[in-house]
C-alpha positions, 0 to 999 in steps of 0.5 A, spaced: 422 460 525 422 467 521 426 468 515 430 473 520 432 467 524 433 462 519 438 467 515 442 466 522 442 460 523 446 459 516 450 463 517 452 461 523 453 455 519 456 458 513 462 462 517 462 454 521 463 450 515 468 456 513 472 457 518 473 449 518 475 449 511 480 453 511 484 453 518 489 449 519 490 443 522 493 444 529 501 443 528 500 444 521 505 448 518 502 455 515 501 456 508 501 462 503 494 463 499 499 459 494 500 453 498 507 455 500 509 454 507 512 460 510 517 456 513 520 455 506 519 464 505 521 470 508 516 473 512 514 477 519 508 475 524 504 481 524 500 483 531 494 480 528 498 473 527 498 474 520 504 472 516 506 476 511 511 475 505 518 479 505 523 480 500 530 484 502 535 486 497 541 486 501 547 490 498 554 485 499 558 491 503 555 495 509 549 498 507 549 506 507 542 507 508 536 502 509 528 503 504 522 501 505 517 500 499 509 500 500 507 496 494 499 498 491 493 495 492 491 489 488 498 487 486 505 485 491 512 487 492 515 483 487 515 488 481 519 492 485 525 487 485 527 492 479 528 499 484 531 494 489 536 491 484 538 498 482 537 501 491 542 494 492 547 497 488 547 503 491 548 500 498 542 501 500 538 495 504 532 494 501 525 491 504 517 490 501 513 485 505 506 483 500 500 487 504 495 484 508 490 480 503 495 481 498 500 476 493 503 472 498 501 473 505 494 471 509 488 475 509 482 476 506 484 478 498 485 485 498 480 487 503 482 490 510 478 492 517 482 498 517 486 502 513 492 503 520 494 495 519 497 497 512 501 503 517 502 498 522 505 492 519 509 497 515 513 500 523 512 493 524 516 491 519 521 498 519 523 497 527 524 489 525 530 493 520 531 499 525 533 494 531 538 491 526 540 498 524 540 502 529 545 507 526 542 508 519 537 513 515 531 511 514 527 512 507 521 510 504 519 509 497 510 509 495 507 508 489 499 509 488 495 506 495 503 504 497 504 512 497 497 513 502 501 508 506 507 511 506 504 518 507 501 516 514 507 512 516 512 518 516 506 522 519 505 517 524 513 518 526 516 524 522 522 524 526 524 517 524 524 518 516 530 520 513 526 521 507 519 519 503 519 518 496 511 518 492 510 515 486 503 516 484 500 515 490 493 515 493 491 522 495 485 524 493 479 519 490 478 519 483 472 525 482 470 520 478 468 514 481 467 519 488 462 522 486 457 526 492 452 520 490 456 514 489 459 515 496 453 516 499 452 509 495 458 506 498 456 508 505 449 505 505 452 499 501 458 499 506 452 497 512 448 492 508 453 488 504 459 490 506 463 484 500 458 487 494 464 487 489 466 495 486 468 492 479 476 491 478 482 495 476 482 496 469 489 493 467 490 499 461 490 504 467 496 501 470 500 503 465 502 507 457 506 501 456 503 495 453 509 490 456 506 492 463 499 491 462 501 485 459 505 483 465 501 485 471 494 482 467 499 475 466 501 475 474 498 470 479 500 474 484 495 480 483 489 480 485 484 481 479 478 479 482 473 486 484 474 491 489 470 491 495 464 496 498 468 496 505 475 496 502 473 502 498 471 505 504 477 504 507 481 508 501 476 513 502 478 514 509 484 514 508 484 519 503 481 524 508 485 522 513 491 524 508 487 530 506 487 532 514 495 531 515 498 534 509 498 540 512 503 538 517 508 534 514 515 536 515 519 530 512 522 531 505 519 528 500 520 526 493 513 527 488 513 523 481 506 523 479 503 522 472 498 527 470 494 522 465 494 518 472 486 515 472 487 511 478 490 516 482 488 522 482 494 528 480 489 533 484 493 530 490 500 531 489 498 538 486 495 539 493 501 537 496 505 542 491 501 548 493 502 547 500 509 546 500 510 552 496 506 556 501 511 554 506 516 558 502 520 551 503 525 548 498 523 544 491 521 545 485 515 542 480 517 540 473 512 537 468 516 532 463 515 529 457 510 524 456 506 527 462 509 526 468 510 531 473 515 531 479 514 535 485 522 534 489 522 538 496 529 540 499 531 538 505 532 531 505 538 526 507 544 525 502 545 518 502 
């Protein structure tokens, strides 16, 4: 038998033995990534059959608008409960659901086999809500690859959204781990081992504040393991695609963006920027102390 042929077989017998061990039992209730059954959570079933975690912040009157939150990649839609607690007060009814391969939803750790099942599963989980609240606005809050996500949903549907708030998100690639060569590295890499690990996220990126590092480095739900060749590419397309839409967008937007940012590139929101100031539209950019910038365009729905 030649070597080609053996390495075959075993994977046949690999993926066999792989699949065997972690698929249910016929009739055996589904369980997160943590054991827990979905019975006992929140949660919507995607195209895929993937179940995915949701968390609602439902205000106790009738809610005067409904917010999506897209979460960023490696980490959940539980650090969110802040911005939801603060949105519930204002009647809002706010919605997240962990991402596919994220937190406490099923698939592979942070890995895709296309980006559009991030924008899938977000109108997925959007209609779900709309159906039950037809007459409200819509609004959709992003941070970091979240705010790729939400980019490509509100272009997908640009009628529907009342509104989309960026903070920090995934436009362009970092120019340093994006380089001419290394992409080109990605890509051959991206044929021959598509599950090679990058590296991980450094957790003193995340945050100037040190209480939040330490939190997102003490939190189980975050995925601390390394990226991925194919995940990476996959960021890479989406940002080309982003790159390609922005020209187009017409929904209102609120930028916030730091511009000490390493994982994000700021060049991206300030791409977005300039477009927007060649349109002549409403917004303004301030920068703030601390290092922050905010790009807000006019236009949008006042809730």
């Amino acid at each position: 038998m030649y070597s080609t042929d053996l390495i075959s077989v075993l994977r046949v017998y690999v993926a066999e033995w792989v699949l065997g061990a972690s698929m249910p039992e016929p009739g055996a209730p589904r369980r997160t990534p943590q054991g827990v059954p979905y019975a006992d959570l929140q949660h919507i079933v995607n195209a895929d059959g993937q179940h995915l975690f949701c968390r609602y912040w439902e205000p106790e009157g009738p809610p005067r608008a409904l917010v999506f939150v897209a979460h960023g990649a490696g980490e959940h839609c539980g650090p969110y409960d802040e911005i939801g607690q603060t949105l519930q007060k204002q009647s809002l009814l706010v919605f997240a659901h962990d991402h596919v391969g994220h937190g406490q939803s099923e698939g592979d750790r942070m890995n895709i086999k296309d980006f559009q099942v991030f924008v899938r599963d977000s109108l997925q989980h959007i209609d779900l809500m709309k159906g039950r609240h037809p007459d409200l606005p819509v609004f959709i809050i992003g941070h970091s690859m979240g705010g790729a996500i939400s980019i490509l949903t509100a272009c997908e549907r640009p009628n529907d959204f009342a509104g989309v708030a960026l903070i920090a998100p995934m436009v362009k690639m970092n120019p340093e781990s994006a380089t001419p060569f290394k992409v080109f590295l990605a890509k051959v890499l991206n044929h021959m081992v598509p599950s090679l690990s990058l590296g991980s996220i450094e957790s003193k990126w995340v945050s100037r504040d040190q209480k939040q590092v330490e939190a997102y480095d003490n939190d189980e739900l975050n995925y601390h393991g390394g990226m991925r060749v194919s995940f990476g590419m996959q960021l890479m397309g989406a940002a080309a695609r982003i790159e390609r839409e922005v020209p187009t967008i017409t929904w209102p937007f609120l930028l916030l963006h730091g511009d000490d940012d390493k994982l994000c590139d700021i060049r991206g929101s300030q791409m977005m920027g300039r477009i927007e100031r060649g349109e002549q539209r409403g917004g303004g950019a301030v920068r703030m102390r601390g290092g922050g910038a905010v790009r807000m365009r006019g236009g949008g729905q006042r809730v």
